[in-house]
GUKE-151425 format. One line per field, with one value per residue: residue number from 1; residue in three letters; x, y, z of N, C-alpha, C in turn. Coordinates in steps of 0.2 Angstrom, whole numbers. Atoms other than C-alpha are relative to their C-alpha. Example, Ala and Ser with C-alpha at 12.3 -4.5 7.8 and 13.67 -1.06 7.14 Angstrom:
% residues 2
vonu	c(1, 2)
tivex	c(ALA, SER)
n_east	c(4, -4)
n_north	c(-6, -6)
n_up	c(0, -1)
ca_east	c(62, 68)
ca_north	c(-22, -5)
ca_up	c(39, 36)
c_east	c(4, -4)
c_north	c(6, 5)
c_up	c(0, 3)
END
This chain:
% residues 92
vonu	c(1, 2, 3, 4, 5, 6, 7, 8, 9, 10, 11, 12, 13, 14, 15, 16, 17, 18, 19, 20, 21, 22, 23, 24, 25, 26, 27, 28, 29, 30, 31, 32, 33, 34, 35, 36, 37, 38, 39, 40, 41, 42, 43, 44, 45, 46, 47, 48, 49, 50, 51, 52, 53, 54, 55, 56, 57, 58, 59, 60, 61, 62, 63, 64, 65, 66, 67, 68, 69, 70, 71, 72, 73, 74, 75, 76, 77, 78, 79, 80, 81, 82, 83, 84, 85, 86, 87, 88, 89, 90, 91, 92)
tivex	c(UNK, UNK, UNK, UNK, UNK, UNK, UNK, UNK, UNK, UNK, UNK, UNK, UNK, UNK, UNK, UNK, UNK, UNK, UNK, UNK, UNK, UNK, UNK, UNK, UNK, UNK, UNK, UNK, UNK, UNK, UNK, UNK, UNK, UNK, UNK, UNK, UNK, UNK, UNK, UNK, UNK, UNK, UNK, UNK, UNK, UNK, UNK, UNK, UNK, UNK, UNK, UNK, UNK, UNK, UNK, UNK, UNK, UNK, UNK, UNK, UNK, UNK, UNK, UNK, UNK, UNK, UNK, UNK, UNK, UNK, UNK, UNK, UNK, UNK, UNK, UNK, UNK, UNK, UNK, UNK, UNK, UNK, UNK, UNK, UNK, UNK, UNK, UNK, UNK, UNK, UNK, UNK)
n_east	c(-6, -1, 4, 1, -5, 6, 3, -6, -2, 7, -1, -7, 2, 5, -2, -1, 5, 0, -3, -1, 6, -4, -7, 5, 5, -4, -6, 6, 2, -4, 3, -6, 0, 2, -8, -9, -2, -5, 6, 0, 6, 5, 1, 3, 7, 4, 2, -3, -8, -9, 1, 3, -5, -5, 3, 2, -5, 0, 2, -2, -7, 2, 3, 2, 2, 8, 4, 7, 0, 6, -3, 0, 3, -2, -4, 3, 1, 1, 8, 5, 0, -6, -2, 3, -3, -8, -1, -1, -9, -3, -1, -2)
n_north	c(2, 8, 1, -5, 7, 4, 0, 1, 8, 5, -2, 2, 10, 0, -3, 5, 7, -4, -1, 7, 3, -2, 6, 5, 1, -2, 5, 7, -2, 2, 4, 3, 5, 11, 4, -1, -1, 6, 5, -3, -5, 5, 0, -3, -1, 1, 8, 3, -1, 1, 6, 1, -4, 2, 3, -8, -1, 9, -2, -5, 1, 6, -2, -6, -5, 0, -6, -4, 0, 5, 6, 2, 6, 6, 2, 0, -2, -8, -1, -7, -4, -2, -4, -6, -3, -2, 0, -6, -1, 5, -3, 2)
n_up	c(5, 1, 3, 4, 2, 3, 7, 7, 1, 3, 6, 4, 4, 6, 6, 2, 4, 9, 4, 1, 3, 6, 5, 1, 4, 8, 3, 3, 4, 7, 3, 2, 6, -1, 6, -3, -6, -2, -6, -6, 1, 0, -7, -3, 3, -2, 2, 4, -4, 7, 5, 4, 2, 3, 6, 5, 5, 3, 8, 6, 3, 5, 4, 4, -5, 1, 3, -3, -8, -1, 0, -5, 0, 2, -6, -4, -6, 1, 0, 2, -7, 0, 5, -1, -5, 0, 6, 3, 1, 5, 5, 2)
ca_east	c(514, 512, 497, 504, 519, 506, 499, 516, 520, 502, 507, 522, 516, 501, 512, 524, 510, 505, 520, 524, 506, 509, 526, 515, 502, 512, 522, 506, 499, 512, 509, 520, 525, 522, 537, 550, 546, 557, 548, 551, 540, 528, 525, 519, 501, 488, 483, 501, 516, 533, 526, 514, 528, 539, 526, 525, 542, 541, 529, 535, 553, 545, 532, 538, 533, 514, 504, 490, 488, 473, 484, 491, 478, 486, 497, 493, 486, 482, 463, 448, 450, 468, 467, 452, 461, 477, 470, 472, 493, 495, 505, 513)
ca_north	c(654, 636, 636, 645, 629, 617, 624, 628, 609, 603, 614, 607, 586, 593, 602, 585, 573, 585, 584, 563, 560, 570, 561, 545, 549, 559, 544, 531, 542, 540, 531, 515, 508, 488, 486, 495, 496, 485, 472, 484, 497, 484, 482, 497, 494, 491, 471, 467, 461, 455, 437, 444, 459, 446, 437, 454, 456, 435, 439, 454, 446, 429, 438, 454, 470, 473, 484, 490, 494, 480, 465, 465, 454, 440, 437, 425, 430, 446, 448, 461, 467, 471, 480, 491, 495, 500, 505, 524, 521, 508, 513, 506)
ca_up	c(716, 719, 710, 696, 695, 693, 678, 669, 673, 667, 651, 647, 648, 638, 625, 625, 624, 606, 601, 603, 598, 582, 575, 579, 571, 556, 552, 552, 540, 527, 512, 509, 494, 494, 477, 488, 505, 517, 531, 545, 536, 529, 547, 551, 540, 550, 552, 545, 556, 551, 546, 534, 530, 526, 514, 504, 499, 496, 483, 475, 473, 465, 455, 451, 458, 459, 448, 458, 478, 478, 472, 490, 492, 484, 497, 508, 523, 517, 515, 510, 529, 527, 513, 518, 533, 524, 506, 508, 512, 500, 485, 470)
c_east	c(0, -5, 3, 6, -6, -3, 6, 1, -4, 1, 5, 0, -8, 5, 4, -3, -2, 5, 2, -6, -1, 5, -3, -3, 1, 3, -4, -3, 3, 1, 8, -1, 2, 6, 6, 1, 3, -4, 0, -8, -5, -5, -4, -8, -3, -3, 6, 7, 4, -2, -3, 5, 3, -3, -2, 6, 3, 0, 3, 6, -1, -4, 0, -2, -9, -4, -5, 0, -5, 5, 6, -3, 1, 4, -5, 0, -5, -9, -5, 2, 7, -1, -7, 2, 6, -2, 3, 7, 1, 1, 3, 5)
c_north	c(-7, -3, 1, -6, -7, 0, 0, -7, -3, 2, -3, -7, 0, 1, -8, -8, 2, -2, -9, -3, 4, -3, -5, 0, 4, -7, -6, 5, -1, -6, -6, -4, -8, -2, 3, 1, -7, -3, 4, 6, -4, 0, 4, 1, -4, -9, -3, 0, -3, -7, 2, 8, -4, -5, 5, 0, -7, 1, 2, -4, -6, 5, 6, 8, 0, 7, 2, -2, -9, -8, -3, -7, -8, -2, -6, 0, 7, 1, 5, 4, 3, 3, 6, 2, 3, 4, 8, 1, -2, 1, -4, 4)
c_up	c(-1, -5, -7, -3, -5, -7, -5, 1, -3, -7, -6, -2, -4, -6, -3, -3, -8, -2, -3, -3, -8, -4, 2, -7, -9, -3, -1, -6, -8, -6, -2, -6, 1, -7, 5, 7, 5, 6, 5, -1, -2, 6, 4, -3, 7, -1, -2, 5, -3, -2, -6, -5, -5, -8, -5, -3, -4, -5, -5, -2, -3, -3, -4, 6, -2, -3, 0, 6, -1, -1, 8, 3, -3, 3, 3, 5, -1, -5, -3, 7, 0, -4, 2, 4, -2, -10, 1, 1, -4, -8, -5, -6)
END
């Protein structure tokens, strides 16, 4: 019987780990929009923390919104690596 605990407990912080490594890794998958998304969510791109977040919504509000993912890169800071790292979220 003792044996038989052990595995239902080993079940349970496997199935948990599933499920918290799942909404993780669902919610980085999701594609963000660079005209409407807010520094927090900017954030979550890959390579881009709240300095270079808050140089995104800088831009867009001086220049306009952006009309194409790639012009990211006109930020400064924001690089060819940044953008290959974040091109298949990056929306407009």
């Amino acid at each position: 019987m003792h044996h038989f605990r052990k595995k239902v407990y080993l079940a349970v912080l496997v199935t948990i780990a599933v499920i918290l490594t799942g909404t993780c890794c669902a919610s980085a998958m999701e594609p963000i929009n660079i005209n409407t998304a807010p520094v927090e969510q900017l954030s979550e791109l890959d390579r881009v923390g709240a300095k270079f977040a808050e140089r995104i919504v800088e831009y867009r509000e001086k220049n306009g919104p952006f009309k194409a993912p790639e012009e990211i890169m006109n930020v400064k800071g924001i690089g060819k690596k940044t953008w290959e790292a974040n091109k298949d979220r990056i929306v407009v």
